[in-house]
N, C-alpha and C positions, 0 to 999 in steps of 0.2 A: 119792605115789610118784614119785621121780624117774626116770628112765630115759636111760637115752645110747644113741643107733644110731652104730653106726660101721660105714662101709664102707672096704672096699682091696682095690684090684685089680680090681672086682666086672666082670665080665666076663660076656655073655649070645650065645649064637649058638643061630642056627635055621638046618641045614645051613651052607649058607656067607654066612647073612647075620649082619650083627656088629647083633647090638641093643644092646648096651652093649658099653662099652671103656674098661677098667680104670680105671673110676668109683671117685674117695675123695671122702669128704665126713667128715659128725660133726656130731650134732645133740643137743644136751643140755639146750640151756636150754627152757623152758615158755616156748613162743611160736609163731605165725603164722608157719609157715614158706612161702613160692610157690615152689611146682617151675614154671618154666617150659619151656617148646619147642616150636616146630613140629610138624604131626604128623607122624609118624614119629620123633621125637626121642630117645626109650626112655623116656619119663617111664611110661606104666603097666606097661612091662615092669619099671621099678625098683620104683616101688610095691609090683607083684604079689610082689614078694620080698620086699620087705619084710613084706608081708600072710602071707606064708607058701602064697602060691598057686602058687610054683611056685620052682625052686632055681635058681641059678646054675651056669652051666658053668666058670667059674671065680673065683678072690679070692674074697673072704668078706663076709659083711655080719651083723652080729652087732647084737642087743638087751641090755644090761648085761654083753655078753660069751658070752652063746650064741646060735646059729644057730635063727631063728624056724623053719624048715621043718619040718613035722610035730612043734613043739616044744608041746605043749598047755596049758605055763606062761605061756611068751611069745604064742603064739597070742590067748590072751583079754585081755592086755593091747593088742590090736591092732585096731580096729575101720576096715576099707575097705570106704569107701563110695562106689559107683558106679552109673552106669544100668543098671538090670538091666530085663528082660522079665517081666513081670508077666502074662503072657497066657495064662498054666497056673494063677495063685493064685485059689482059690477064698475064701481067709479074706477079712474085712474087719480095717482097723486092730488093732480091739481084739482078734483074735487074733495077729495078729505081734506085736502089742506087748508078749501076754503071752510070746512065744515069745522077744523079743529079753531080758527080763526074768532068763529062766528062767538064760540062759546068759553075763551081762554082770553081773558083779559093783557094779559104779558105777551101774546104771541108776536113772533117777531119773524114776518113774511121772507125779507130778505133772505135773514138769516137761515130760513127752511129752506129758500132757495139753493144757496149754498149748499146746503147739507144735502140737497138733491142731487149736484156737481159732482160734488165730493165722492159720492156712494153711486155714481154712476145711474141714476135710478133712471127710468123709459116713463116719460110725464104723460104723454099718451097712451099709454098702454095699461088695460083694466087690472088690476093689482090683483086679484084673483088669478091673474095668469105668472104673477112675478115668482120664482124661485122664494124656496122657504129661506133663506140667505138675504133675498131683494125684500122681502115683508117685514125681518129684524131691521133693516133699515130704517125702512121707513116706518118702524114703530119708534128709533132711535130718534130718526129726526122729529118727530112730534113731541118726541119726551123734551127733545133739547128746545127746539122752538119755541115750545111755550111759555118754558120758561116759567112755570108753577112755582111758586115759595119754596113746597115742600113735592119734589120729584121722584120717583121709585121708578128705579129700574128691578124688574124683578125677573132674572133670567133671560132679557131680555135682548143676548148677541144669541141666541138658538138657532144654528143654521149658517153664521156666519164664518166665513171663512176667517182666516189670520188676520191676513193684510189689512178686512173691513174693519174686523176687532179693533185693530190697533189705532185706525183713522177715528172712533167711535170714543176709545180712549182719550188720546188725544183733544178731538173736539171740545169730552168734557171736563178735561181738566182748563183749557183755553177757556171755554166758558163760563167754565166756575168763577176763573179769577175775575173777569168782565162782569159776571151778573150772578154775582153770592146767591147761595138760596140751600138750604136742605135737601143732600139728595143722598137717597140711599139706593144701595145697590146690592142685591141679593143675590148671590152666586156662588158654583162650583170651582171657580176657577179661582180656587185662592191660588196659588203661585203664579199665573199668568197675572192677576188685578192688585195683589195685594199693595203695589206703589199706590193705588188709588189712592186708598184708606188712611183718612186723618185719626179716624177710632173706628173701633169694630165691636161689633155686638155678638156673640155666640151663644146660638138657641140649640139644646140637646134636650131630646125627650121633652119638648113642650117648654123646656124652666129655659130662665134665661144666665148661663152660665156666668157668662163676663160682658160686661162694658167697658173699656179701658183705649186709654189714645192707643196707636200705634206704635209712636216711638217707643212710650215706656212698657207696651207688652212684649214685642219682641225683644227688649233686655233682660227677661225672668230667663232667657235660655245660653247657652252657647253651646259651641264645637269643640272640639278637642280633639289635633290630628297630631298625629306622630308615629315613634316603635309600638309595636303593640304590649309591649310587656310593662312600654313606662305609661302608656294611656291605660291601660286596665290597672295598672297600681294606683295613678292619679285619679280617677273613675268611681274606686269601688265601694264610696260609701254614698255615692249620688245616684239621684233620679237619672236613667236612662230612657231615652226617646226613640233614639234610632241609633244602628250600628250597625261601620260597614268597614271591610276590609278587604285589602288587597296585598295581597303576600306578606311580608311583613309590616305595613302600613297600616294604620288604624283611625278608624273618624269617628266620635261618638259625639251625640244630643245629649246633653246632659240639660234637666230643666232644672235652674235655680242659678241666682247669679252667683258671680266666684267672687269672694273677699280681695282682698289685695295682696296678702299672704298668699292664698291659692295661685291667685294669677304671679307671682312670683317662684313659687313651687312651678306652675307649668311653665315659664321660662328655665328655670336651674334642668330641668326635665331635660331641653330641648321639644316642648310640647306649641302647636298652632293651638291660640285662642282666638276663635272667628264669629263673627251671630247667629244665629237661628234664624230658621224662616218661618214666619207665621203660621206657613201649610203645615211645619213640623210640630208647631203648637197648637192648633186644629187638632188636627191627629189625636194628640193625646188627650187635648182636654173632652174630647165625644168619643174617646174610644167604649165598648160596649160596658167596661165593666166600670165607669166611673156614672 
């Protein structure tokens, strides 16, 4: 099943604070989407509408063309997944499991089976007793299970250590290529996830900054390492991001790409041209005063 989200307008207030501000976007292809933002940015406030957990106060945000909000067609093609409290559930695994089954058309048992293997998880044991680490799991495993169209993972390795991170990774890029679908993933951890991301979204102050693939947004940057007296000569009429040095050593972020002439000037230099890292483009494009 294919699906297209389209937002316009999409506008969110709580009394007089603006959580979103006439956010567009349009997501259609079967791919890794990264909502990025600082907190407070409105990334789960957009989510949650998207999820159908709550409406907008104004513009519209549409799944194939209807509004998910109390819509029970779109609603089950929509699976968000986030840190929830567990401290009232008395079932173990294998009863939410059957309970996510009941109501998720795509669910794919085995497949959760596995992901229970995987993450080590205790199938008997009441999940309100599981570590805040053992609960990210198996919020992961139901995200990946079900196997929804359109999937949100929204912060949702909280608690997990590395090693599960990276089984949780993994999973879902294996999965992805088996069973395409729209998943978005909302997180802090741009330098550890950012391999995910086929395109990224960055939400600052409510707007929605940038939409743009991957590849072609980390090429608006590079590095520039060498002496320091020929990197500051070559440097000093460009956007700087980051700078660091080490004795006579010099590395700078420069944002904007370099012509061809440039990139031959930083060879004639003896100057390193390397890429930028998304986190390094984060950074700048949410810093306070843009």
């Amino acid at each position: 099943m294919t699906l297209t989200i389209e937002a316009t307008d999409l506008s969110l207030t709580y009394g007089n604070q603006h959580a979103l501000r006439k956010v567009a976007f349009r997501l259609s292809d079967k791919k890794i989407y990264g909502f990025l933002g600082r907190n407070g940015a409105g990334k789960t406030s957009l989510l949650s509408i998207l999820a159908s957990f709550r409406e907008q106060t104004s513009g519209s945000l549409t799944i194939n063309g209807e509004a998910p909000f109390e819509n029970p067609n779109v609603m089950q093609q929509v699976a968000f997944i986030y840190s929830k409290d567990y401290k009232e559930e008395s079932d173990n695994i294998k009863e939410i499991l059957e309970g996510v089954e009941r109501y998720r058309p795509h669910f794919d048992k085995e497949y959760a089976q596995h992901l229970t293997q995987k993450f080590h998880l205790p199938l008997n044991k009441k999940v309100k007793e599981f570590s805040k680490g053992m609960q990210s799991a198996l919020n992961v495993t139901m995200g990946l299970a079900c196997r929804a169209p359109i999937t949100i993972f929204d912060e949702a390795y909280l608690g997990m250590d590395a090693p599960t991170r990276e089984i949780f990774y993994q999973e879902l890029l294996e999965d992805q290529a088996k069973h395409p679908r729209i998943i978005i993933i909302s997180t802090h951890l741009v330098s550890e996830m950012d391999y995910l991301f086929e395109e990224v979204l960055i939400l600052h102050k409510g707007s929605l900054v940038l939409q743009e693939e991957y590849e072609s947004l980390i090429s608006k940057g590079v590095s520039i390492t060498g002496a320091a007296n020929e990197v500051d000569e070559f440097v000093q009429s460009m956007k700087l991001l980051n700078v660091q040095q080490l004795g006579n050593t010099k590395s700078v972020m420069v944002y904007g790409e370099l012509t061809d002439l440039e990139r031959k000037n930083a060879q004639k230099r003896g100057l390193e041209v390397g890429p930028i890292s998304l986190q390094d483009l984060f950074i700048h494009l949410t810093e306070e005063g843009n």
